[in-house]
C-alpha positions as CSV (number, residue, x, y, z in Angstrom):
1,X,0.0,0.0,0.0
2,X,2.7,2.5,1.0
3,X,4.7,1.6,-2.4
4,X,1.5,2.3,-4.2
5,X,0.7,5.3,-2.7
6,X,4.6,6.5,-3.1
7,X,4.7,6.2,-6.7
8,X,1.2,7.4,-7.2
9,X,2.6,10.7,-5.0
10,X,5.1,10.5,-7.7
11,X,3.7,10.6,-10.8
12,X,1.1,13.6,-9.3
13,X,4.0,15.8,-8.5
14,X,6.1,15.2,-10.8
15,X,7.2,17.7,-13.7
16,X,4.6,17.8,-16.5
17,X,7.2,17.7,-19.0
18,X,8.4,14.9,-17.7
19,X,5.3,13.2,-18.2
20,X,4.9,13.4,-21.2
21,X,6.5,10.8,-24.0
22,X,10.6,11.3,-23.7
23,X,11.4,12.3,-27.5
24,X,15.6,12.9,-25.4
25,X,17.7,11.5,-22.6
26,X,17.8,13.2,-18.9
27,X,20.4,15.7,-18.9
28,X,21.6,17.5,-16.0
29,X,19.4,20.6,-15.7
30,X,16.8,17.9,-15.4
31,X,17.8,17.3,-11.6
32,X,16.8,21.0,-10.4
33,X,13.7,20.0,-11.6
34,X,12.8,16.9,-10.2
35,X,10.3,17.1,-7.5
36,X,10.1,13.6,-4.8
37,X,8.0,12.7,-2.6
38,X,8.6,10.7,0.6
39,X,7.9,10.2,4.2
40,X,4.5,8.6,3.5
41,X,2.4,8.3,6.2
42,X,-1.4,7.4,5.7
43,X,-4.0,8.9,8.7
44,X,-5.2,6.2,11.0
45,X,-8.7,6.5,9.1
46,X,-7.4,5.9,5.9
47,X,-8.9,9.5,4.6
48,X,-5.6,11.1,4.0
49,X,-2.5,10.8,3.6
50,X,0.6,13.2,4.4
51,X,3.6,13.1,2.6
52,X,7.2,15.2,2.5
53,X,7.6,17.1,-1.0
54,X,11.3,17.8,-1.9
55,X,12.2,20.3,-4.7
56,X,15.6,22.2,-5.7
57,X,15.8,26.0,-5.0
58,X,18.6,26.9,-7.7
59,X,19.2,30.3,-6.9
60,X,20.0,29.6,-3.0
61,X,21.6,26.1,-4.5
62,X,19.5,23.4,-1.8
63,X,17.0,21.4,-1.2
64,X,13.4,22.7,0.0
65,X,11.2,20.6,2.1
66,X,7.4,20.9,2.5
67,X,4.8,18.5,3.7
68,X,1.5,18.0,1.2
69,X,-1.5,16.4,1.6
70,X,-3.8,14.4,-0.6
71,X,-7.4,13.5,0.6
72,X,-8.3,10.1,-0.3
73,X,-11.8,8.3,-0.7
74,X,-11.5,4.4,-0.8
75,X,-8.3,4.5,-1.1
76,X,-8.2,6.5,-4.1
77,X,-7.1,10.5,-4.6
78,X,-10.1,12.3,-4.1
79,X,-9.2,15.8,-6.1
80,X,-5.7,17.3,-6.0
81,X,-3.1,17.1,-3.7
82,X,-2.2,20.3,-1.8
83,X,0.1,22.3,0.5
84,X,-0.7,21.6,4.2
85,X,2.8,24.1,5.5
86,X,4.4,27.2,5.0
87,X,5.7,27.1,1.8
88,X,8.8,29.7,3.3
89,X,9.8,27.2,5.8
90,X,11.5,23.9,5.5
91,X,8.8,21.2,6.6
92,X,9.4,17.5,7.1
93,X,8.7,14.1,8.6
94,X,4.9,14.0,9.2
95,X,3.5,12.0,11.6
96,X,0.0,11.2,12.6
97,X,-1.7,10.4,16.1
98,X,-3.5,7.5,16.8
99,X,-7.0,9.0,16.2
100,X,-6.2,10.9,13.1
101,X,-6.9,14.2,14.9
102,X,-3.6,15.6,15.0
103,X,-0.4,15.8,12.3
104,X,3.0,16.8,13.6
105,X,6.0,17.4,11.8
106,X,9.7,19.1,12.0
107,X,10.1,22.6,10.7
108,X,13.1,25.0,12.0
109,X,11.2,28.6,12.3
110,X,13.1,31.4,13.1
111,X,14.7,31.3,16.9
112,X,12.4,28.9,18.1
113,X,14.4,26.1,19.7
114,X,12.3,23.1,19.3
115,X,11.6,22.5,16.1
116,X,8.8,19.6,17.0
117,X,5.1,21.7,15.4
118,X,1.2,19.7,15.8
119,X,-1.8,21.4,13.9
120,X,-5.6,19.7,15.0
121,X,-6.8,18.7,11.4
122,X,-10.2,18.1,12.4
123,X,-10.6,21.4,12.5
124,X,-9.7,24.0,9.5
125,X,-7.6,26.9,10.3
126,X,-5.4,25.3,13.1
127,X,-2.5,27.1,14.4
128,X,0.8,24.9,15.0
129,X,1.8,24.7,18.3
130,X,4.2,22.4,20.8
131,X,3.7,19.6,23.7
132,X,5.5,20.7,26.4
133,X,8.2,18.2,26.7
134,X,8.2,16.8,23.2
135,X,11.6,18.6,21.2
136,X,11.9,15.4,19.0
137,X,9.7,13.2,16.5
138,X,6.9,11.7,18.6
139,X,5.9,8.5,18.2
140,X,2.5,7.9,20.3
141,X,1.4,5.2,22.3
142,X,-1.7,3.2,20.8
143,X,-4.0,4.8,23.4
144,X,-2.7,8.1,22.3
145,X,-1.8,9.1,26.2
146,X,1.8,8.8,25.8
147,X,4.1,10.1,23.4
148,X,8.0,8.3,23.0
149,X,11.2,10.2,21.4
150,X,14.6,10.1,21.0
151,X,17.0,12.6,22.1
152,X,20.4,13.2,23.4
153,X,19.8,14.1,27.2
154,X,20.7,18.0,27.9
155,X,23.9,19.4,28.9
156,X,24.2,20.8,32.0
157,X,27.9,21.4,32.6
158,X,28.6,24.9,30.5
159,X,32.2,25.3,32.4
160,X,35.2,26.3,30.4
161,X,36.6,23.7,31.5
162,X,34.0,21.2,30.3
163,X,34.0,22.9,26.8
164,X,37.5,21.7,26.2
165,X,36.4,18.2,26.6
166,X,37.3,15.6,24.4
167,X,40.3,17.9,22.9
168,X,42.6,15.4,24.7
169,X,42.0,11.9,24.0
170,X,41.3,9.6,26.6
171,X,43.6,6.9,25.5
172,X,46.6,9.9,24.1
173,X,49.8,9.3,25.0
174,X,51.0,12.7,25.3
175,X,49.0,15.7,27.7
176,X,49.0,18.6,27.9
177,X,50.7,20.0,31.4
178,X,49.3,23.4,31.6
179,X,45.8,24.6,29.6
180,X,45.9,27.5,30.4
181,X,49.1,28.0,28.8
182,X,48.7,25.6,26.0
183,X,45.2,24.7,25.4
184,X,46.2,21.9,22.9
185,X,44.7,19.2,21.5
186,X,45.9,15.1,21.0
187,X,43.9,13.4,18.0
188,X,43.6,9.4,18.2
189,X,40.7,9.2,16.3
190,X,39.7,8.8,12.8
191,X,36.7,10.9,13.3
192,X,38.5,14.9,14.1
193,X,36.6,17.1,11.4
194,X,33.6,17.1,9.2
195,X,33.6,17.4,5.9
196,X,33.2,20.8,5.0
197,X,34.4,22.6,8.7
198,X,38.4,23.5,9.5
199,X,37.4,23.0,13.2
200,X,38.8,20.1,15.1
201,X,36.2,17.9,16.6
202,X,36.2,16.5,20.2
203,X,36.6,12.4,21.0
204,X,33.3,10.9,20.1
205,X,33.5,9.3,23.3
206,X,32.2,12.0,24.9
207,X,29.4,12.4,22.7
208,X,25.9,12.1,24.8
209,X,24.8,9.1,23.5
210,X,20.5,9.5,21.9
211,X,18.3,8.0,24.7
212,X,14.6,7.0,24.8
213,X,11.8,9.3,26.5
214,X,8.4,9.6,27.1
215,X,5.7,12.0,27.9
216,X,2.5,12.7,28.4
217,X,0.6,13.3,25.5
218,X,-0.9,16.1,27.2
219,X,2.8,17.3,27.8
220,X,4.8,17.7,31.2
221,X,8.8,16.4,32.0
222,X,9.7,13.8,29.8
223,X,11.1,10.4,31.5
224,X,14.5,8.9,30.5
225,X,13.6,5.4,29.6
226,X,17.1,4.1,28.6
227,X,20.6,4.6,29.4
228,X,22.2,2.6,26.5
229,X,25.6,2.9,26.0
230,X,24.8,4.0,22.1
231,X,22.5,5.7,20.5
232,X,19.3,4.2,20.5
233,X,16.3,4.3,17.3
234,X,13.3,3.9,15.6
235,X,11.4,3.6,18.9
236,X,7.9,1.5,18.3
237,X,5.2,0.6,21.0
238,X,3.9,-2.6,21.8
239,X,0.3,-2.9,20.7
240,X,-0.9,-3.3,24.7
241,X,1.3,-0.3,25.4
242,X,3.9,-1.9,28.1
243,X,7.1,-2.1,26.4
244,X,9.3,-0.2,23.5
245,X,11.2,-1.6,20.5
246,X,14.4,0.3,19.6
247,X,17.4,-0.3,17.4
248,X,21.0,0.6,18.0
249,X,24.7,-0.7,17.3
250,X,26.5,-1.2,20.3
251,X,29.8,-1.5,18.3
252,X,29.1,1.8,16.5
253,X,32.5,3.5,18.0
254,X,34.9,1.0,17.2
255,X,36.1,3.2,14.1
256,X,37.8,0.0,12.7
257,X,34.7,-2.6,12.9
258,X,34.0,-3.4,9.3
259,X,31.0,-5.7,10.1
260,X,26.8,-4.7,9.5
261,X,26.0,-4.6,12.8
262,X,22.3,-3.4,14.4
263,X,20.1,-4.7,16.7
264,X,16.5,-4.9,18.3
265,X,16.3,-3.9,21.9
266,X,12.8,-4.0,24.3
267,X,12.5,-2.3,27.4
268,X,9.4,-2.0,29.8
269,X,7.9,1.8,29.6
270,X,9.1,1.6,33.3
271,X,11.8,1.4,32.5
272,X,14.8,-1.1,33.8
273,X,16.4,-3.9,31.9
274,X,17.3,-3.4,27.9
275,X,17.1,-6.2,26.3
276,X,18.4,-7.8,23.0
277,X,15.6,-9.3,21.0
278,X,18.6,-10.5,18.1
279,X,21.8,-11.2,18.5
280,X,23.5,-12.0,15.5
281,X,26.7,-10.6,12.1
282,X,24.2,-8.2,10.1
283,X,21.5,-5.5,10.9
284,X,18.0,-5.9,11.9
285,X,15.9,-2.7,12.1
286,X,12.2,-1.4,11.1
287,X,10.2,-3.7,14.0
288,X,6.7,-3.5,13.5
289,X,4.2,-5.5,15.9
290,X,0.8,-7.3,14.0
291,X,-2.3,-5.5,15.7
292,X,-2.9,-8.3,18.2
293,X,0.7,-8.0,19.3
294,X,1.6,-12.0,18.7
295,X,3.7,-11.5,15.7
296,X,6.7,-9.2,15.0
297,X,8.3,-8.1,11.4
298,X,11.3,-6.4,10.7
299,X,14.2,-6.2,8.4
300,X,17.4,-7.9,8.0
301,X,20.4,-7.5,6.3
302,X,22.9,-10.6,6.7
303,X,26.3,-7.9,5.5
304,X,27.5,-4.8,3.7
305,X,25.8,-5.0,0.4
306,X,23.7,-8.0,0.7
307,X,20.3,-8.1,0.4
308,X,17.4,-6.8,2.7
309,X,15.2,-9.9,4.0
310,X,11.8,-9.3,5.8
311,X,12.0,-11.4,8.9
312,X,8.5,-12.5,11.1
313,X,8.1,-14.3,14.2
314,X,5.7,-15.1,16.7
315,X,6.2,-13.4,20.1
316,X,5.8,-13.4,23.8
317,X,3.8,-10.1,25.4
318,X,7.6,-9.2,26.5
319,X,8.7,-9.8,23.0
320,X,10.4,-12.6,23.4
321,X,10.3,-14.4,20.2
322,X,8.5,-18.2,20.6
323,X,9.4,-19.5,17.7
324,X,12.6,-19.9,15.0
325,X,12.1,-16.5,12.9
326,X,10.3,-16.7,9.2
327,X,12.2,-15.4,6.3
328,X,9.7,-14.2,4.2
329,X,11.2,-13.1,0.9
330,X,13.1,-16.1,1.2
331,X,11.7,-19.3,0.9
332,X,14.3,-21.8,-0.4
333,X,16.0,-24.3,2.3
334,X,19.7,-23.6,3.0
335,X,22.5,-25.0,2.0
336,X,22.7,-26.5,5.9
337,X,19.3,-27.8,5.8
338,X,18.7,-25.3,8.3
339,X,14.6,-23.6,8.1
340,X,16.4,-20.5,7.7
341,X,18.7,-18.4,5.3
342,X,20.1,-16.6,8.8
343,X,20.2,-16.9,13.0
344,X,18.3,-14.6,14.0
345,X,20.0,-14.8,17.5
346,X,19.3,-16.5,20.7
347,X,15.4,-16.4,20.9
348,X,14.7,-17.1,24.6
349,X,16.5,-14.6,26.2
């Protein structure tokens, strides 16, 4: 359904001209006029569906991001699509709440801090606004009462001192004896600029690691959830509302690890205990529960380059998995004789 309703997002915004019969090739001034949508997210009731619309600005040389809405009737476009933000602001990643009522998306406006905006769309003529607490995409709880994010958690510290952290390695050889008259640096790792910048950048280690919240829908003080040692993703709620799914890579700063490596984690809202729901060389990522919450899909990717399976399994109400995972764009019998093309990690943990 999403594929479907991509490409027909497509071939609506689309140039005209480059609808019509191609009597040449696609040459380069082409690109500036490409126009692609993404981000497709249909509303709970199936009667519309949001979408991110990218377009080139030549003259200020970047991209320009808006999010569009198309009304839908029986699952087919019901008139034109249409803008749904400010056309002078850079709009993007839509997202619905569970009873259709409310869209939010990410827009940077002016000095305004968090860039996390809702509009009501039962209503015409609704004025964005924030959730107190919510500074990052939301993703809501089934109910709708709670919403989950991912953030790094805030800096306190704002000492000189703790500004010049990270310029010496942990692991340098070499220190510097005296910052105050020589407020060096000592580089040990691969990562010390970004492309683009002359400034030297701290040791990622001591980068705040992305961490899982929630909070009220209503808004108030969001609640830390994890305390993973990397950063954590993709956050998605049981169907019964008591735990979170999340993704990460523990081995994501070991600059030298060459290996696909991702995995799914569950932890109770309550927090506590992260667990690893695989274990295994590749990446898994993308879980989505079945409505009932007995069955869970996601993707896998074995290594670098190779190709993306869809993986399902039945699971426990903890999301422990109860049986041996499902390939299901696979279903040819390995060379082992094993049911599967892959392990999908130790399933009773």
């Amino acid at each position: 359904m999403f594929r479907s309703l991509l490409l027909f997002t497509t071939a609506l915004l689309v140039a005209p001209n480059m609808l019509q019969a191609q009597e040449r090739g696609f040459e380069p001034e082409d690109y500036y006029r490409l126009v692609t949508p993404s981000e497709v997210q249909v509303s709970p009731g199936g009667d519309f569906v949001a979408f991110t619309v990218t377009t080139i600005n030549v003259e200020e040389n970047k991209r320009h991001r808006e999010v569009w809405m198309q009304r839908l009737v029986n699952g087919q476009p019901d008139g034109e699509p249409f803008r749904f933000t400010d056309p002078t602001r850079e709009s993007s990643r839509p997202r619905w709440s569970p009873d259709g009522g409310m869209l939010s998306f990410s827009s940077r406006r002016g000095d305004e801090e968090n860039a996390v905006w809702f509009v009501r769309v039962t209503a015409p003529g609704g004025e964005a606004f924030h959730i107190d607490g919510v500074d990052a995409a939301p993703v809501w709880s089934p109910d709708g009462r709670w919403i989950a994010f991912t953030k790094s958690p805030e800096e306190t510290d704002d000492t000189e001192e703790s500004k010049r952290e990270g310029w010496i390695a942990p692991d340098a050889v070499t220190n510097t004896l005296n910052a105050e008259r020589f407020d060096g640096r000592v580089v040990t790792s691969m990562r010390y600029k970004r492309d683009g910048t002359l400034v030297f950048r701290p040791h990622y280690s001591i980068n705040e690691k992305s961490q899982l919240f929630i909070v009220s829908a209503d808004g108030g003080e969001p609640r830390q959830v994890t305390e993973a040692p990397f950063n954590v993703g993709q956050p998605t709620w049981s169907p019964d509302g008591s735990m979170l799914l999340f993704t990460g890579n523990e081995r994501e700063d070991l600059e030298l690890n060459q290996e696909n490596w991702g995995q799914i984690y569950t932890v109770s809202v309550n927090g506590g205990e992260v667990r690893a729901l695989t274990e295994n060389p590749g990446s898994e990522s993308g879980p989505s529960f079945s409505p009932n919450g007995t069955r869970l899909a996601f993707t896998s990717t074995p290594e670098r380059g190779a190709e993306t399976d869809i993986i399902v399994v039945d699971v426990a109400r903890d999301g422990t998995f109860r049986a041996q995972p499902s390939n299901r764009r696979k279903r040819a019998t390995p060379a082992d004789g094993s049911p599967l093309n892959r392990n999908c990690g130790d399933h009773n943990r």
